[in-house]
VEXDOVO-276026 format. One record per residue (C-alpha): x, y, z; residue number from 1; residue in three letters. Coordinates in Angstrom, 1 decimal. Layout:
% VEXDOVO-276026
R       X       Y       Z  pos  code
R       X       Y       Z  NUM   ALA
...
//
This chain:
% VEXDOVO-276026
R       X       Y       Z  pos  code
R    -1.3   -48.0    21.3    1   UNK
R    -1.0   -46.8    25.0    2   UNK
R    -0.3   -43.0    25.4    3   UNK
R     0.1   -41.2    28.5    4   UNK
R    -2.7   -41.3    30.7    5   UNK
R    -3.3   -37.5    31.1    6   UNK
R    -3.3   -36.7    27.5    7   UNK
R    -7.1   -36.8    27.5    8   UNK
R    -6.5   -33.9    30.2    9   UNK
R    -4.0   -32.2    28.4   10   UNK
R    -5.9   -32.7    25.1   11   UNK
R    -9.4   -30.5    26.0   12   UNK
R    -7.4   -28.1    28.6   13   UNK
R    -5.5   -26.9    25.3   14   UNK
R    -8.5   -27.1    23.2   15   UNK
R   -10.6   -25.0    26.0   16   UNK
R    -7.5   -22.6    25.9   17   UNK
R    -7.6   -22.4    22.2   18   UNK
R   -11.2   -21.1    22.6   19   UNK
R   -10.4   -18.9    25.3   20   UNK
R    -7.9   -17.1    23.8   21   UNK
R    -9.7   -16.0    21.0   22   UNK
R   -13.1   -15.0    23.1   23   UNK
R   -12.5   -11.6    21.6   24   UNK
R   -12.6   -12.4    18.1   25   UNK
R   -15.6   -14.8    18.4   26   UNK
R   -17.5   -11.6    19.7   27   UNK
R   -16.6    -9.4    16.6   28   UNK
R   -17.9   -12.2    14.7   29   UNK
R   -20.8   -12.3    16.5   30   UNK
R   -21.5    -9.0    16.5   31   UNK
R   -21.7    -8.8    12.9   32   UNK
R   -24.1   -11.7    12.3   33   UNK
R   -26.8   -12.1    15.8   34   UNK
R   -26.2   -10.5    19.1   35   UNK
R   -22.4   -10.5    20.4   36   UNK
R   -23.0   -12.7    22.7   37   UNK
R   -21.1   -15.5    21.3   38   UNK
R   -17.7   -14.8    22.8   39   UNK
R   -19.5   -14.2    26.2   40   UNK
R   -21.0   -17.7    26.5   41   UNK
R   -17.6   -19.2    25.5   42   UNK
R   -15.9   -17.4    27.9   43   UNK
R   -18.0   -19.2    30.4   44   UNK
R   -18.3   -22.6    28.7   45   UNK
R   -14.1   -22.7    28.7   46   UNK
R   -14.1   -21.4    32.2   47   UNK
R   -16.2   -24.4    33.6   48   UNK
R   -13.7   -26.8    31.5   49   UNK
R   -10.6   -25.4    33.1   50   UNK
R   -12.5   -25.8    36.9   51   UNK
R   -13.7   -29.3    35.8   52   UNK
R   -10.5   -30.8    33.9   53   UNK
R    -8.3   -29.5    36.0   54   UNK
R    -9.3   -32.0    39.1   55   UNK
R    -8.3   -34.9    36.7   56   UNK
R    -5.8   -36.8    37.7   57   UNK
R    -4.3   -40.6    37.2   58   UNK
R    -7.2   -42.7    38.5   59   UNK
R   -10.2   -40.5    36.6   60   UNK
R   -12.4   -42.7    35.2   61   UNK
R   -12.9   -40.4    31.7   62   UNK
R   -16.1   -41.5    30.6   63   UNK
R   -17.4   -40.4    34.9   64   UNK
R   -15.4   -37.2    34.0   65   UNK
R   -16.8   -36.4    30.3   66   UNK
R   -20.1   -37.3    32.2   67   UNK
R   -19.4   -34.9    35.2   68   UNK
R   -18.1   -32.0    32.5   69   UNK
R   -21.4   -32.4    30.6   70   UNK
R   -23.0   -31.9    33.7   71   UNK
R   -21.5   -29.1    35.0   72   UNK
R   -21.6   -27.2    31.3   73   UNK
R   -25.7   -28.0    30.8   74   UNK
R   -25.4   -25.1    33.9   75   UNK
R   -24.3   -22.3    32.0   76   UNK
R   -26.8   -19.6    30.0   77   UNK
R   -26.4   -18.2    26.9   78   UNK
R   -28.5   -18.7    24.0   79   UNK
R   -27.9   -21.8    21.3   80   UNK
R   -23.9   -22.1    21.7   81   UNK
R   -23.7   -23.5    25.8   82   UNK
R   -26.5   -26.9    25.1   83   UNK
R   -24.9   -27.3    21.6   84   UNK
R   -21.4   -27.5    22.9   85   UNK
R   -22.6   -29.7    25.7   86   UNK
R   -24.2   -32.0    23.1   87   UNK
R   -20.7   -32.2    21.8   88   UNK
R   -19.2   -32.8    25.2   89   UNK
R   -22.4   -35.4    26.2   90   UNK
R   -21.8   -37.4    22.8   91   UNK
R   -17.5   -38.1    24.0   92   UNK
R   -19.0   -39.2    27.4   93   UNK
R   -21.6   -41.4    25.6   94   UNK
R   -19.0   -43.3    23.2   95   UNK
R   -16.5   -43.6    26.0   96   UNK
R   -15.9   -46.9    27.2   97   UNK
R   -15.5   -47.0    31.1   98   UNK
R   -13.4   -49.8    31.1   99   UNK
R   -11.0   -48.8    28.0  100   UNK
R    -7.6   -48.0    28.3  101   UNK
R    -6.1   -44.4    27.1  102   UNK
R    -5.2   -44.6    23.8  103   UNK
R    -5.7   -43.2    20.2  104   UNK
R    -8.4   -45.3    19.6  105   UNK
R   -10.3   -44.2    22.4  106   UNK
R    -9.4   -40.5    21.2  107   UNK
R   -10.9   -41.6    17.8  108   UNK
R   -14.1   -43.3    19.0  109   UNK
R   -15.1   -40.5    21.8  110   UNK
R   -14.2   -37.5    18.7  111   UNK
R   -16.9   -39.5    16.5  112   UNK
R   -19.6   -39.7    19.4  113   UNK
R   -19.4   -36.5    19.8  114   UNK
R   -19.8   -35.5    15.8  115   UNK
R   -22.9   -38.0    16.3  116   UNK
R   -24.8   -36.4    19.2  117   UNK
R   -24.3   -32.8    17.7  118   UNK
R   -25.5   -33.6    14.4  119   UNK
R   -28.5   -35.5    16.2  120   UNK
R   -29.1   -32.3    18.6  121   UNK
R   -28.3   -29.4    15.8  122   UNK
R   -29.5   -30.9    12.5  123   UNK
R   -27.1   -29.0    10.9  124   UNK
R   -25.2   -30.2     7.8  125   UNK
R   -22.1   -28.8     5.9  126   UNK
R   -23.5   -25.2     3.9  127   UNK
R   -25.6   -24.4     6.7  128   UNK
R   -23.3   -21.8     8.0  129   UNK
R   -23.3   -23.1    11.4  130   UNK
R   -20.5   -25.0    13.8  131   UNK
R   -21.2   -28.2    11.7  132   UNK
R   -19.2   -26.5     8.7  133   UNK
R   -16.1   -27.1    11.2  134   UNK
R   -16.6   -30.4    12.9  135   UNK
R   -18.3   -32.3     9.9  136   UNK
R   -14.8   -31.7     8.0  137   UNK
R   -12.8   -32.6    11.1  138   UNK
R   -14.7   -35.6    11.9  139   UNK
R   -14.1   -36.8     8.3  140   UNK
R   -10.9   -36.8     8.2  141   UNK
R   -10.5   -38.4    11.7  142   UNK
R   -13.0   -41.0    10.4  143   UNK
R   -11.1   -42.0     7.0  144   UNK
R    -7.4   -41.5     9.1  145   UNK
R    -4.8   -44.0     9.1  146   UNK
R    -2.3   -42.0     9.9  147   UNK
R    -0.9   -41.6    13.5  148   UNK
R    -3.4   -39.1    15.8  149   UNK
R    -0.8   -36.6    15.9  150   UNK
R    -1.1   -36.0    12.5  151   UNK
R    -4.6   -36.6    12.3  152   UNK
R    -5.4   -34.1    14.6  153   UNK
R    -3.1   -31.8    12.8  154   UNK
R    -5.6   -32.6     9.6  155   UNK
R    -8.4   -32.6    11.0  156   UNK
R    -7.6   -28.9    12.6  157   UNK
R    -6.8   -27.9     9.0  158   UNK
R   -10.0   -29.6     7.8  159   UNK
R   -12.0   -27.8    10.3  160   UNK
R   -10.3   -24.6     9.7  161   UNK
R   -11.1   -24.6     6.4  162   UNK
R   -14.3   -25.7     6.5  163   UNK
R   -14.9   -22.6     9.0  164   UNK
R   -13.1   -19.9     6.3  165   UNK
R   -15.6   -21.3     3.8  166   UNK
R   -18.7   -19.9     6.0  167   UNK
R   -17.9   -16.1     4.7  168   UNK
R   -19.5   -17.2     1.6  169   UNK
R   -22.7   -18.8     2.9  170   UNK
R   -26.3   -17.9     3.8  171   UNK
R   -27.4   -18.6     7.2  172   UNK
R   -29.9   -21.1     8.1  173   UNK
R   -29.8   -20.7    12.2  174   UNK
R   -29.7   -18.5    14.5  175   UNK
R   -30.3   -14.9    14.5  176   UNK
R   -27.6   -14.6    11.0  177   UNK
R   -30.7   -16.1     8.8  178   UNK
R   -32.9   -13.2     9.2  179   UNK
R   -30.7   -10.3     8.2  180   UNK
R   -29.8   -12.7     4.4  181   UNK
R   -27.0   -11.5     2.3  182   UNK
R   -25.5    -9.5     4.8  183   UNK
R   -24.1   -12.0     6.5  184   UNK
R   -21.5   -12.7     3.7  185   UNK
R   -18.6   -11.9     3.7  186   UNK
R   -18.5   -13.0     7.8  187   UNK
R   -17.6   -16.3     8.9  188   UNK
R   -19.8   -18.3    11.3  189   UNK
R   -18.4   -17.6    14.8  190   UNK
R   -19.1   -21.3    15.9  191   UNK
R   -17.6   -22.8    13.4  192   UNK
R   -14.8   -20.3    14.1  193   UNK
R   -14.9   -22.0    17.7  194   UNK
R   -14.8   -25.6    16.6  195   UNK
R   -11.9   -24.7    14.3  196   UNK
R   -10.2   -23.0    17.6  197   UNK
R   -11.2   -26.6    19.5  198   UNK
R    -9.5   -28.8    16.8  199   UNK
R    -6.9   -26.4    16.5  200   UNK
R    -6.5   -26.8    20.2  201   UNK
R    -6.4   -30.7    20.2  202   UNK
R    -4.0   -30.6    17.8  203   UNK
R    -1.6   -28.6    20.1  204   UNK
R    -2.2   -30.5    23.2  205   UNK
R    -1.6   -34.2    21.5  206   UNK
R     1.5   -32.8    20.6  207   UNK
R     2.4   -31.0    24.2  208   UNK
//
């Protein structure tokens, strides 16, 4: 069905916020498993969503802007996090159709391109204490949904959330976390921690 043509808009402003709030935490995480760098590169990623999003308006073509987001994020330095999040990013602008009309099934299809080009870029599956322990469990549920997207969303949050807690009890196998072994239990992966801060986020602004 036909929702309000901003909500794309509204929907990765509040997921960028999300993220943004919480820089601080993602750096303590970081700290304790590679180089605290994490929240840094975040911090920057969100800030060039707020500058790009924010120039949306009723007549944006959202695949040109997913495109133009992408674009502007591939910019930004700072180790595995910024080209993994743009592959994210890249994979909404690749399912978008430029011709479809804003609605929940657009939301759906452009959340499961994005699962695809991450898991093509990253490699990454669930138990590899890494960002796919969020979005695999988040893109399941939105995949198997037939319930409304607010309440999707809302799973899918919790999904990813969950999915995230679980990482305290995993070995690394990327980044800088696999070299230092079992001490990086009892620590949570701090991109999963981000993706469960994004879904969290998308949650909040469908519902805005």
């Amino acid at each position: 069905m036909p929702i309000e043509p901003l909500k794309i808009k509204t929907l990765l402003l509040s997921a960028a916020r999300e993220i943004a709030n919480h820089v601080d935490i993602l750096t303590d995480l970081d700290c304790a498993l590679g180089d605290g760098d994490h929240g840094i590169t975040m911090k920057k990623l969100t800030n060039v969503m707020f500058s790009e999003i924010e120039t949306w308006n009723e007549t944006t073509n959202f695949k040109a802007g997913l495109e133009s987001l992408n674009e502007a994020l591939e910019d930004v330095s700072g180790g595995s996090a910024g080209p993994l999040f743009g592959a994210f990013i890249y994979g909404m602008a690749e399912a978008a159709d430029p011709e479809a009309p804003t609605t929940d099934a657009f939301i759906k299809v452009i959340l499961l391109g994005a699962y695809d080009e991450f898991f093509a870029t990253s490699k990454a599956v669930i138990g590899d204490k890494s960002m796919m322990d969020a979005i695999c469990p988040a893109t399941e549920v939105i995949r198997q949904s037939t319930a409304d997207m607010k309440t999707t969303l809302e799973k899918a949050a919790q999904a990813a959330r969950a999915g995230s807690d679980n990482t305290a009890g995993m070995l690394a196998k990327f980044g800088r976390a696999r070299y230092i072994g079992d001490h990086c239990l009892g620590h949570r992966d701090p991109g999963s921690v981000t993706f469960a801060y994004f879904y969290e986020g998308l949650a909040k602004g469908y519902s805005a």
